[in-house]
N, C-alpha and C positions, 0 to 999 in steps of 0.2 A: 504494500500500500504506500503512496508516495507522500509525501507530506500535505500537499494540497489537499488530497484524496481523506486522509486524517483528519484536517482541521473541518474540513465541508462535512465529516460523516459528526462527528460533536456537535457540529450546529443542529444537523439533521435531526439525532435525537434529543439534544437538550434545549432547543428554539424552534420550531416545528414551522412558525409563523416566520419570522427573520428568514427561514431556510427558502418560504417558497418568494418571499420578497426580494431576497438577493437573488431570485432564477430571474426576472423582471426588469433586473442592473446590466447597465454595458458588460459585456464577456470579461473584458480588461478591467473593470472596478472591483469582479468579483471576490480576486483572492484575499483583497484587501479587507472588503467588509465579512467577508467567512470570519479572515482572523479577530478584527474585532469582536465577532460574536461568539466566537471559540472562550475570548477571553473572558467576556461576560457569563458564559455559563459556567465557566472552570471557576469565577470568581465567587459570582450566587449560589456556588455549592459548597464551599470551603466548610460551613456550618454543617453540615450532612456529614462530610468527610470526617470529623474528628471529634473526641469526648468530650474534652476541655476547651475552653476559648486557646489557652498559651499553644499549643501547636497551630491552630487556626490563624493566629495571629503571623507566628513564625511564614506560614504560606505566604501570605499577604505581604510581608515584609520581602518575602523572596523577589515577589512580583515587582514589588517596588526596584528594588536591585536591579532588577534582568533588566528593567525600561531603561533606569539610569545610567548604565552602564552600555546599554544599545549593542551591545556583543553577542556570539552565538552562547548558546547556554544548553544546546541537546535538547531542549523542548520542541517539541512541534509547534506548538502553538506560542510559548516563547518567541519562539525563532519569526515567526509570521506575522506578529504584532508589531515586534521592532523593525522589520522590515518595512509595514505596512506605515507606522511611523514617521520610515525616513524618507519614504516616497513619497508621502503626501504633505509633510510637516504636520504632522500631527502635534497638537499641544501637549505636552510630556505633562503639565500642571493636571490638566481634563485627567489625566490618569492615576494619578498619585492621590487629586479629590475621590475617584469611583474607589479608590482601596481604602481610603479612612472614611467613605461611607458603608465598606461593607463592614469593621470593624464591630460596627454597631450591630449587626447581626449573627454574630461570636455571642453573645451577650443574650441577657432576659432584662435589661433594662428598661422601664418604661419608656414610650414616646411622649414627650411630657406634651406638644399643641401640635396645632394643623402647620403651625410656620416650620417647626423643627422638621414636622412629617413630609412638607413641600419640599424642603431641601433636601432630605435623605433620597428623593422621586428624581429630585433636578439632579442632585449628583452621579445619581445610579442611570436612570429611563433614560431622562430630558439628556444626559450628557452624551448616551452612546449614539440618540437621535442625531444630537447636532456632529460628532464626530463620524458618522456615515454620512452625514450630508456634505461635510470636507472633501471627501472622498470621492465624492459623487460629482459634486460642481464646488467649490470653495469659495468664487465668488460670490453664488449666490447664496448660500449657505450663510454667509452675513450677515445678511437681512432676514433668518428664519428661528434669529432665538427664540425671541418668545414662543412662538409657535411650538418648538420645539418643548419648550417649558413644561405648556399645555399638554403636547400630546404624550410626553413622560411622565406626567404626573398621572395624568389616566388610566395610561394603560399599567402604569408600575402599579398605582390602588387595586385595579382592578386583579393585577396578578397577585399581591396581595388577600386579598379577599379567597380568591380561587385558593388558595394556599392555608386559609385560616383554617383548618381543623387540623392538619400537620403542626402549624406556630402554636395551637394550644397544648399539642397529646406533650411538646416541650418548654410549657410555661412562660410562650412569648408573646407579644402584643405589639403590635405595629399602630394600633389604632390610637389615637392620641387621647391624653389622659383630659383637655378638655372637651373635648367631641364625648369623650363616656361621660361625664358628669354631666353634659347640658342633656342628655337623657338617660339620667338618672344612676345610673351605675358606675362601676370602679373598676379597675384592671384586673382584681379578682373573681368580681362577679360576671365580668366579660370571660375572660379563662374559665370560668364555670360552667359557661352556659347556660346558667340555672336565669329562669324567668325572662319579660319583657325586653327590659331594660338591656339585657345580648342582643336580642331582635331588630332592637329600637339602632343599637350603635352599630348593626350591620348596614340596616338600611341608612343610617348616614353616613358611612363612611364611603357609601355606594353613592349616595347623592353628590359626597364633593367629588370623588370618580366624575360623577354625568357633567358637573360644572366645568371639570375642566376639560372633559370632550366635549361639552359647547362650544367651548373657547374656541378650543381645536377645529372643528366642522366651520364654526364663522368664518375663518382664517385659511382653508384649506382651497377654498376654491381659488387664491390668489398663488398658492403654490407652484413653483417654477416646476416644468415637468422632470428636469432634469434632475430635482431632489427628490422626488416622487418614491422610486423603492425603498428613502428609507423609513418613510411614514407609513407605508403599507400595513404594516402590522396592526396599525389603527384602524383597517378595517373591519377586524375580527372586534375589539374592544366594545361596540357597542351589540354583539350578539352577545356576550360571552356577560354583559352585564344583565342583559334583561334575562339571561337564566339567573343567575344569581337571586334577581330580584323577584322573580317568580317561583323559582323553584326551592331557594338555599342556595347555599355557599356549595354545599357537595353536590351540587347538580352536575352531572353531565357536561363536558365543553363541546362544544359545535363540532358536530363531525369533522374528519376531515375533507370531506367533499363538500362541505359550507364552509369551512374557513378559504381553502384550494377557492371556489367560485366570487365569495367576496372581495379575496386579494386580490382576483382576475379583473373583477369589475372595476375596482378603483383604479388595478394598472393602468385599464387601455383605456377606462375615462373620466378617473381624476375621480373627485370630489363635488 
């Protein structure tokens, strides 16, 4: 298997969404955005992979390394990122902020508000958006932060959300601790499940999801085509919510021949 072959098959099973959004990217963009997305899911696993936060950390710290030093390191995906990097000027900061946002997912910390849980969305979602759209077209990529903001913070909630019954069986909460008090409950009673007031702080934590795929969808029809695959993934975002909100958090994700058909639709006509 050659290294390309590698990094493309990690996306394939760890980003499912990303994976068919990069088939949609010039030929020549793609090995680039593979590796960023290699890195993102190598990176949003690090808590899976280990018992204690300190080896988790030590990962993360690795990662930090291998960027800064921009040399080969026998990683596959290492090797592909730093490449990918120096091809395009990638901002080395964007990356070193996505590894002290995952930090925080080492950890059972509370989320203490919506502003802390905005930036953990912007440093993780919002950042890998606007660094594929580097990628993609760089000029105009410029002009797409916000936008970008919006569509990271959505869809990171929304993968959030999907993910809540795994973040509880290990006593984590991503939901922020004023979002659970202005309906009624507390980090404990949310990790409990027990009563209303879980229900109550799923479905808002769903609602600032929708707010900020408002944002997004308002914003979307002025998007350059040429940054196009790296928002793709926001097509699925609004299925994948209204199960949520109809069925629960463990519902079902949209097939993949409705994720597959939505990202097709948005490719070939936008937003």
């Amino acid at each position: 298997m050659t290294t390309d072959t590698h990094v493309r098959e990690i996306v394939r099973a760890g980003d499912p969404d990303r994976y068919l959004a990069t088939l949609y990217a010039p030929e020549d963009k793609r090995s680039a955005l593979f590796a960023l997305y290699a890195f993102n899911v190598e990176t949003a696993r690090v808590r899976d992979l280990v018992r204690e936060p300190l080896p988790g950390e030590i990962r993360l710290q690795w990662w930090r390394d291998a960027i800064a030093a921009g040399q080969s390191t026998g990683s596959p995906v290492a090797d592909a990122l730093i490449s990918a990097i120096g091809a395009y000027c990638l901002p080395v900061a964007a990356f070193e902020a996505m590894l002290e946002a995952r930090v925080f997912d080492l950890y059972d910390d509370p989320m203490p508000d919506r502003t802390t849980l905005e930036g953990y969305c912007g440093e993780t979602g919002a950042a890998l958006i606007q660094l594929a759209a580097l990628v993609l077209d760089a000029e105009a990529a410029a002009g797409q932060a916000d936008l970008a903001g919006h569509a990271g913070c959505a869809q990171t909630m929304t993968g959030l959300l999907r993910d809540l019954s795994r973040h509880r069986a290990r006593g984590q909460c991503y939901v922020p601790a004023d979002l659970l008090a202005a309906v009624g409950t507390t980090r404990d009673g949310f990790l409990a499940a027990d009563g209303q007031g879980a229900g109550r702080a799923v479905a808002a934590m769903a609602s600032l999801a929708r707010d900020h795929l408002g944002a997004f969808l308002r914003g979307a029809p002025g998007l350059p085509a040429s940054l196009r695959p790296a928002f793709l993934p926001l097509a699925v975002t609004g299925a994948s919510l209204d199960r949520i909100e109809s069925k629960g958090v463990d519902a079902p994700a949209p097939s993949a021949l409705r994720r597959h058909w939505l990202i097709l639709r948005r490719a070939t006509g936008g937003w």
